[in-house]
N, CA, C and O atoms as a Maestro MAE file, in Angstrom:
{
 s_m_m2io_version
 :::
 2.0.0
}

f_m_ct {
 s_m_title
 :::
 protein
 m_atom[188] {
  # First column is atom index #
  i_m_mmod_type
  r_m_x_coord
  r_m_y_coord
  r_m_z_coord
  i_m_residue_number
  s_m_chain_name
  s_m_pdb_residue_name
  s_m_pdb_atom_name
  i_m_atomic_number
  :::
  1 25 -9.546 -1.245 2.811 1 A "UNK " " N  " 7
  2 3 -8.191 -1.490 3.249 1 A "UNK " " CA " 6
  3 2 -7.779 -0.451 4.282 1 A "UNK " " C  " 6
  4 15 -7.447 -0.790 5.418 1 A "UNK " " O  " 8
  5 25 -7.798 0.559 3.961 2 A "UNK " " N  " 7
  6 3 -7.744 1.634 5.407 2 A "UNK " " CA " 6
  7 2 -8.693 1.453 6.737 2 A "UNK " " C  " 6
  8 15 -8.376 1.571 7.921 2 A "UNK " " O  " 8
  9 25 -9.699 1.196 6.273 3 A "UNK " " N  " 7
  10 3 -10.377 0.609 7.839 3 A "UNK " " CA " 6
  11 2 -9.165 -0.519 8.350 3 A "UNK " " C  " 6
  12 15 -8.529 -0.327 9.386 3 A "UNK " " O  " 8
  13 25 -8.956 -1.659 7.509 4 A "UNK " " N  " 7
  14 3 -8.174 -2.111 8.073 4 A "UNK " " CA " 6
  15 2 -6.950 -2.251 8.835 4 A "UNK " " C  " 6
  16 15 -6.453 -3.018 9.659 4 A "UNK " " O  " 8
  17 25 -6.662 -1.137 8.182 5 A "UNK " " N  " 7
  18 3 -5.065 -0.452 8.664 5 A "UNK " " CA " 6
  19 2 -5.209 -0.028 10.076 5 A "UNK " " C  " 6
  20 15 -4.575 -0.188 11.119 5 A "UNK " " O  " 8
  21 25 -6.296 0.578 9.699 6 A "UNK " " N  " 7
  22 3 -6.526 1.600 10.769 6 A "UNK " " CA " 6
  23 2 -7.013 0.696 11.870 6 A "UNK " " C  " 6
  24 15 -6.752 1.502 12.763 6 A "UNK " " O  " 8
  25 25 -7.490 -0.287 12.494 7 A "UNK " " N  " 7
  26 3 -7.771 -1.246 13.203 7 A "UNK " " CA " 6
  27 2 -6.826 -2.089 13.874 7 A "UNK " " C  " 6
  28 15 -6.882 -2.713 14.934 7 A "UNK " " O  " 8
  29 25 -5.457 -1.877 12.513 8 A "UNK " " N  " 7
  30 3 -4.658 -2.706 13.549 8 A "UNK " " CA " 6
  31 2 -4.845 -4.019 12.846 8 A "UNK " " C  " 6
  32 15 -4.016 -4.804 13.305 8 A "UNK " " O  " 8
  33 25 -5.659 -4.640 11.836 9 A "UNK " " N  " 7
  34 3 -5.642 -6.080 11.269 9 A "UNK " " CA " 6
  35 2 -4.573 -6.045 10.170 9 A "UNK " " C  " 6
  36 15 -4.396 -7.094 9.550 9 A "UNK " " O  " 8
  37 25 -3.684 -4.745 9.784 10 A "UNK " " N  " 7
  38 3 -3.344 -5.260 8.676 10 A "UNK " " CA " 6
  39 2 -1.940 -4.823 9.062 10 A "UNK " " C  " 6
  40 15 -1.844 -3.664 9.466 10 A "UNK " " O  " 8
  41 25 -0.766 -5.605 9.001 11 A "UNK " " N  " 7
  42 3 0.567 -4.959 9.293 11 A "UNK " " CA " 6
  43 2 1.490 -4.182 8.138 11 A "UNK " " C  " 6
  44 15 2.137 -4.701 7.228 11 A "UNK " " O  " 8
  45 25 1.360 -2.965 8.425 12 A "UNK " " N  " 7
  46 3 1.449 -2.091 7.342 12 A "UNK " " CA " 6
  47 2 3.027 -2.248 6.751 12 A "UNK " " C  " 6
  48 15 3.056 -2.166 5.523 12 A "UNK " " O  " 8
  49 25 4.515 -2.486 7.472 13 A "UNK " " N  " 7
  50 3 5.474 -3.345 7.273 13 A "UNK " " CA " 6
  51 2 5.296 -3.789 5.985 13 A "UNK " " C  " 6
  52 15 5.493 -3.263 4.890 13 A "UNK " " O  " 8
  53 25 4.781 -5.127 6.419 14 A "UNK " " N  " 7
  54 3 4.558 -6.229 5.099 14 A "UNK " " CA " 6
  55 2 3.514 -5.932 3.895 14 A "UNK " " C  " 6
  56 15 3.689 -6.437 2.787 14 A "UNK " " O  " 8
  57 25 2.500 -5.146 4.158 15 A "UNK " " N  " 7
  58 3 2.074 -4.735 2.953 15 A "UNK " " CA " 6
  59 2 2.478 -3.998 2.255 15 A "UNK " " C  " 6
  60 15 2.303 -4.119 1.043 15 A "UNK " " O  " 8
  61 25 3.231 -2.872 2.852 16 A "UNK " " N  " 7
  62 3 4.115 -2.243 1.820 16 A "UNK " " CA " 6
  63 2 5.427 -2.944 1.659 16 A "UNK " " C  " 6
  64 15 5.952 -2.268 0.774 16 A "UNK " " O  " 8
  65 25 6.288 -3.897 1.978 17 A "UNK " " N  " 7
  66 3 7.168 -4.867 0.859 17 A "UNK " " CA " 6
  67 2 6.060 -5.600 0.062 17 A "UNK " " C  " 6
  68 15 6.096 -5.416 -1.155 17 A "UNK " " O  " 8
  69 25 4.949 -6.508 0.613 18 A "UNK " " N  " 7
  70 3 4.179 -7.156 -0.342 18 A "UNK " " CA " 6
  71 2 3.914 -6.144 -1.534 18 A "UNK " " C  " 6
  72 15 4.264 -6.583 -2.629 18 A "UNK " " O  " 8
  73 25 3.335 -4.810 -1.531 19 A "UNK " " N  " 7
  74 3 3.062 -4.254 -3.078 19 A "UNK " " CA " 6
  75 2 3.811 -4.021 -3.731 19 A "UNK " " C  " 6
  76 15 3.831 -4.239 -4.942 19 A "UNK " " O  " 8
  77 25 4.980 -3.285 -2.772 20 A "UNK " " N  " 7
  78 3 6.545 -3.095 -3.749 20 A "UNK " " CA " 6
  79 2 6.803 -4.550 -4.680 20 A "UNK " " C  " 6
  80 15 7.132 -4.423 -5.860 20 A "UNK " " O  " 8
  81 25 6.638 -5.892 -4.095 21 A "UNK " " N  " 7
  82 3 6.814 -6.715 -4.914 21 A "UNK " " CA " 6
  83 2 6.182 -7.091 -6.094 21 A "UNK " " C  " 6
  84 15 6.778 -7.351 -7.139 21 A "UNK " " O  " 8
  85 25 4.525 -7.132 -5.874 22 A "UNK " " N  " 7
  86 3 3.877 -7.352 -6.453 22 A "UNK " " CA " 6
  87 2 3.728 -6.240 -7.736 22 A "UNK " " C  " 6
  88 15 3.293 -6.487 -8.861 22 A "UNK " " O  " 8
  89 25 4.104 -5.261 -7.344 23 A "UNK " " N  " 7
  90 3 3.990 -4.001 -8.573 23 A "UNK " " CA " 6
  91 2 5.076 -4.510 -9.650 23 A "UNK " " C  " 6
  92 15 4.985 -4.430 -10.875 23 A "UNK " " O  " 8
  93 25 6.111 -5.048 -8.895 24 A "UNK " " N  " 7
  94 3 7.407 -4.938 -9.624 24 A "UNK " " CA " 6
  95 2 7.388 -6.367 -10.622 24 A "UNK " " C  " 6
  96 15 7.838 -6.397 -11.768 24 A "UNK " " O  " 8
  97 25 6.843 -7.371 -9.999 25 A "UNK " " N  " 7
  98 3 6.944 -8.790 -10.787 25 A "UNK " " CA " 6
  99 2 5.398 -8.649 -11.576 25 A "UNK " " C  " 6
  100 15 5.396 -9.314 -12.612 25 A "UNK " " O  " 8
  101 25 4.225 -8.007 -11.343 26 A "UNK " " N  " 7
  102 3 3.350 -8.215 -12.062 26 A "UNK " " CA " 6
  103 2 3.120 -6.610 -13.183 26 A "UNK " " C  " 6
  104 15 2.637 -6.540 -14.313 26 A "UNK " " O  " 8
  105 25 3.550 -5.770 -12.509 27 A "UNK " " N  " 7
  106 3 3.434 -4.383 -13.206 27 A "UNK " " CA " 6
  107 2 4.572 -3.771 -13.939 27 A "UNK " " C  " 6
  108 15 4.476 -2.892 -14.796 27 A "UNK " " O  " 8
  109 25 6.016 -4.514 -13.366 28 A "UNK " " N  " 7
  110 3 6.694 -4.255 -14.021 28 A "UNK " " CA " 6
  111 2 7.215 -2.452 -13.406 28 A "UNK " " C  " 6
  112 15 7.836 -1.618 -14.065 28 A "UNK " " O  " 8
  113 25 6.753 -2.332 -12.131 29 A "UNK " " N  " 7
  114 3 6.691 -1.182 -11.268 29 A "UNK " " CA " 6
  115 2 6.033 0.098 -11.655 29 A "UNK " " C  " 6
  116 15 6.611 1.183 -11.710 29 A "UNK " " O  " 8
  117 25 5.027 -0.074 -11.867 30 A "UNK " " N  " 7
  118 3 3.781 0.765 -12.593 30 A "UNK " " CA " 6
  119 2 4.172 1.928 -11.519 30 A "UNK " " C  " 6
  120 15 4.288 1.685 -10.318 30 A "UNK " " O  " 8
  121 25 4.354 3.169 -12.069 31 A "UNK " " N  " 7
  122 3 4.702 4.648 -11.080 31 A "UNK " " CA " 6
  123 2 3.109 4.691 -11.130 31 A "UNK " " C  " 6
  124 15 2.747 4.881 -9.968 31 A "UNK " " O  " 8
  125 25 1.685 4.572 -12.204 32 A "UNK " " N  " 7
  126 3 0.786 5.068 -11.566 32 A "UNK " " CA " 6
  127 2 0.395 4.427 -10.205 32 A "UNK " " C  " 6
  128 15 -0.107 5.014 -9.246 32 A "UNK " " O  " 8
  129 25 0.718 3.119 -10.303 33 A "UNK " " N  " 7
  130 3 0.309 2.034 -9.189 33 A "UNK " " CA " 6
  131 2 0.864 2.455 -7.853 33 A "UNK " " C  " 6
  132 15 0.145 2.463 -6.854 33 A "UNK " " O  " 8
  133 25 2.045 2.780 -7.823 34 A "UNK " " N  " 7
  134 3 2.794 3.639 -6.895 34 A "UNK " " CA " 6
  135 2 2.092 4.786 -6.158 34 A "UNK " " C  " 6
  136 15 1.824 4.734 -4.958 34 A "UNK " " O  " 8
  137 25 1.804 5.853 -6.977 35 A "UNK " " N  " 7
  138 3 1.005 6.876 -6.884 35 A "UNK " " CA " 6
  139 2 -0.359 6.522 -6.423 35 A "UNK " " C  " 6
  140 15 -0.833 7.478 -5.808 35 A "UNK " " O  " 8
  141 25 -1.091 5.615 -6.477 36 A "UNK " " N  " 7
  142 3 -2.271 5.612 -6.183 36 A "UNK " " CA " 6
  143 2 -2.019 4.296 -4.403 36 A "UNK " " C  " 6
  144 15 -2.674 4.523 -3.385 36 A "UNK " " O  " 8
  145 25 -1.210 3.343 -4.471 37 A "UNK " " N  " 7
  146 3 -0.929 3.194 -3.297 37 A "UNK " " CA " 6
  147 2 -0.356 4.090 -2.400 37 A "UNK " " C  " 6
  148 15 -1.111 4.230 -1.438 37 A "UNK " " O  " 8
  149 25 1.113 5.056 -2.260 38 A "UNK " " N  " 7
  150 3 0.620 6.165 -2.025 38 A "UNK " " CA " 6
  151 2 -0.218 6.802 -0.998 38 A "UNK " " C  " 6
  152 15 -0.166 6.973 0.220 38 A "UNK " " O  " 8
  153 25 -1.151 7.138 -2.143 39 A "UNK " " N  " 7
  154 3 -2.238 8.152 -1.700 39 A "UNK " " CA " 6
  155 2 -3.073 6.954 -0.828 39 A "UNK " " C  " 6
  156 15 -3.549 7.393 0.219 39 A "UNK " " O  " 8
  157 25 -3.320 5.559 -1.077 40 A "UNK " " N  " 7
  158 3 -4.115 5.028 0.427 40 A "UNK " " CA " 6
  159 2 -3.121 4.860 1.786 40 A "UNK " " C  " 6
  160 15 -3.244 4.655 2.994 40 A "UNK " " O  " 8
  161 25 -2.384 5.014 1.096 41 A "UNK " " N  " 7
  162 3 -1.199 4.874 2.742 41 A "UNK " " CA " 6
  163 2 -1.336 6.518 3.175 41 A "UNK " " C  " 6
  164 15 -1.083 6.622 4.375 41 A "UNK " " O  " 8
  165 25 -1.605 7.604 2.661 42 A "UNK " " N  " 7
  166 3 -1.549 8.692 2.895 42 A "UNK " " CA " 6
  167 2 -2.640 8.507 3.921 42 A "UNK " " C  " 6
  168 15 -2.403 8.327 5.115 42 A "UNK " " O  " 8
  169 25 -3.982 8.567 3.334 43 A "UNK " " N  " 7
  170 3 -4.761 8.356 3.536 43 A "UNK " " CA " 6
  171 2 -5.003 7.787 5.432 43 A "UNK " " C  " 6
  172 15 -5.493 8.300 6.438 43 A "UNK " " O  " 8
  173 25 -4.353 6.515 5.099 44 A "UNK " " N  " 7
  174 3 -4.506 5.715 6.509 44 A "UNK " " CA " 6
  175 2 -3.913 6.013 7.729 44 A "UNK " " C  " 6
  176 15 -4.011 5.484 8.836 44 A "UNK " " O  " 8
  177 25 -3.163 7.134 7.241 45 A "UNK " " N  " 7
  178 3 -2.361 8.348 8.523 45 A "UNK " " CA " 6
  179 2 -2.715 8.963 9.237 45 A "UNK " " C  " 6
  180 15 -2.556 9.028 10.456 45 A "UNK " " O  " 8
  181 25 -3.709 9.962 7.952 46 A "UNK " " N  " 7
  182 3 -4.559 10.794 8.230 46 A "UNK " " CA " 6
  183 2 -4.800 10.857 9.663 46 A "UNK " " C  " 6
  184 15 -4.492 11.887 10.262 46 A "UNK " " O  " 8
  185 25 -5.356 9.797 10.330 47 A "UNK " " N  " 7
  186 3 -6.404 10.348 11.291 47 A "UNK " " CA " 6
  187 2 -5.824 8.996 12.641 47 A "UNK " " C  " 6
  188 15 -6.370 8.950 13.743 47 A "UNK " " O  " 8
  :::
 }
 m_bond[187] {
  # First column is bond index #
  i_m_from
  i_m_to
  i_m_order
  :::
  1 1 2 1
  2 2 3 1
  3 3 4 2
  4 3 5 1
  5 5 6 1
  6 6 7 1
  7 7 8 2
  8 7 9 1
  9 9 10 1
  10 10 11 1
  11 11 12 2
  12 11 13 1
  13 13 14 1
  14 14 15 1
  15 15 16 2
  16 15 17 1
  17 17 18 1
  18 18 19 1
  19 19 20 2
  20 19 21 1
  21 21 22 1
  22 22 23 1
  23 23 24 2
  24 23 25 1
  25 25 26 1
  26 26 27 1
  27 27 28 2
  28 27 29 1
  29 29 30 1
  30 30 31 1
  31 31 32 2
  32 31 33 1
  33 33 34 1
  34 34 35 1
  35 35 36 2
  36 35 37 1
  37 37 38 1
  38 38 39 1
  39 39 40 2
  40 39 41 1
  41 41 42 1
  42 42 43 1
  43 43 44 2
  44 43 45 1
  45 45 46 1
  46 46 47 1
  47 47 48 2
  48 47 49 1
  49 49 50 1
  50 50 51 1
  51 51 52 2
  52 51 53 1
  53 53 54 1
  54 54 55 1
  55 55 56 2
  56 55 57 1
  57 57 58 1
  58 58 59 1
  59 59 60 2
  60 59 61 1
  61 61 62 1
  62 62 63 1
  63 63 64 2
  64 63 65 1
  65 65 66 1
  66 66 67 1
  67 67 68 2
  68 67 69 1
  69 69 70 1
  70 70 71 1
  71 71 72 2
  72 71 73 1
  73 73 74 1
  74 74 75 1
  75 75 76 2
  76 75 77 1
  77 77 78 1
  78 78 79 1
  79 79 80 2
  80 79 81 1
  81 81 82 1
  82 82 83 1
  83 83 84 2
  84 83 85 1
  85 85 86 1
  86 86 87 1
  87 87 88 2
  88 87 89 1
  89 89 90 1
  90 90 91 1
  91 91 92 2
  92 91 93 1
  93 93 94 1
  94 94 95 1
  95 95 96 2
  96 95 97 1
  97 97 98 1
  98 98 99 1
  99 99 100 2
  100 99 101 1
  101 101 102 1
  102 102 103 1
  103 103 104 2
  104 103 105 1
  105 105 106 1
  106 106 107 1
  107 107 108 2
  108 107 109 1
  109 109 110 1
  110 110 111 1
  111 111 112 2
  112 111 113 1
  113 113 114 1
  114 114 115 1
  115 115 116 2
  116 115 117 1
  117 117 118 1
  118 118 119 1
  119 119 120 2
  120 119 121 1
  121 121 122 1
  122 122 123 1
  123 123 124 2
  124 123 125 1
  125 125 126 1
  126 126 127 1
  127 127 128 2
  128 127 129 1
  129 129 130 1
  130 130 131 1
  131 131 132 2
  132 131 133 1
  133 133 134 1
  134 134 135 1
  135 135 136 2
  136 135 137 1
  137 137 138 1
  138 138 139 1
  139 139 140 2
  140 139 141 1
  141 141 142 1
  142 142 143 1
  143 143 144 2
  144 143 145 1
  145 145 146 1
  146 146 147 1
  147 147 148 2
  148 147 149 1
  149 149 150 1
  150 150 151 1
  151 151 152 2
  152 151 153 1
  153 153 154 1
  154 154 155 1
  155 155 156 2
  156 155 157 1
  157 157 158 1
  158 158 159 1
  159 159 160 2
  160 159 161 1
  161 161 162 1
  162 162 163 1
  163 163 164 2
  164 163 165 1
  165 165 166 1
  166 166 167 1
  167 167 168 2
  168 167 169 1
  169 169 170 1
  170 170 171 1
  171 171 172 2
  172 171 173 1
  173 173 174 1
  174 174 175 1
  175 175 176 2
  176 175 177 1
  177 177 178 1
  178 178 179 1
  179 179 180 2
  180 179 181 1
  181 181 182 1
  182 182 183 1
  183 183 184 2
  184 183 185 1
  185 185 186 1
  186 186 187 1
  187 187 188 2
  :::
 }
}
């Protein structure tokens, strides 16, 4: 997923509302889930 980011195929916008949603209707807003998305968005900055 960070290659992808990082390429430009993935519009980072909508994937972060898409997980916010998806955490919240399927996880019930899991803080670890949070925390570990997060750290790949950290990640995809990086560089």
């Amino acid at each position: 997923m960070i290659q992808m980011i990082k390429e430009g195929v993935v519009d980072t916008s909508m994937l972060d509302a898409m997980f916010g949603q998806w955490n919240l209707h399927w996880f019930n807003d899991s803080p670890e889930l949070v925390k570990n998305y997060s750290e790949v968005r950290f990640d995809d900055s990086e560089n």
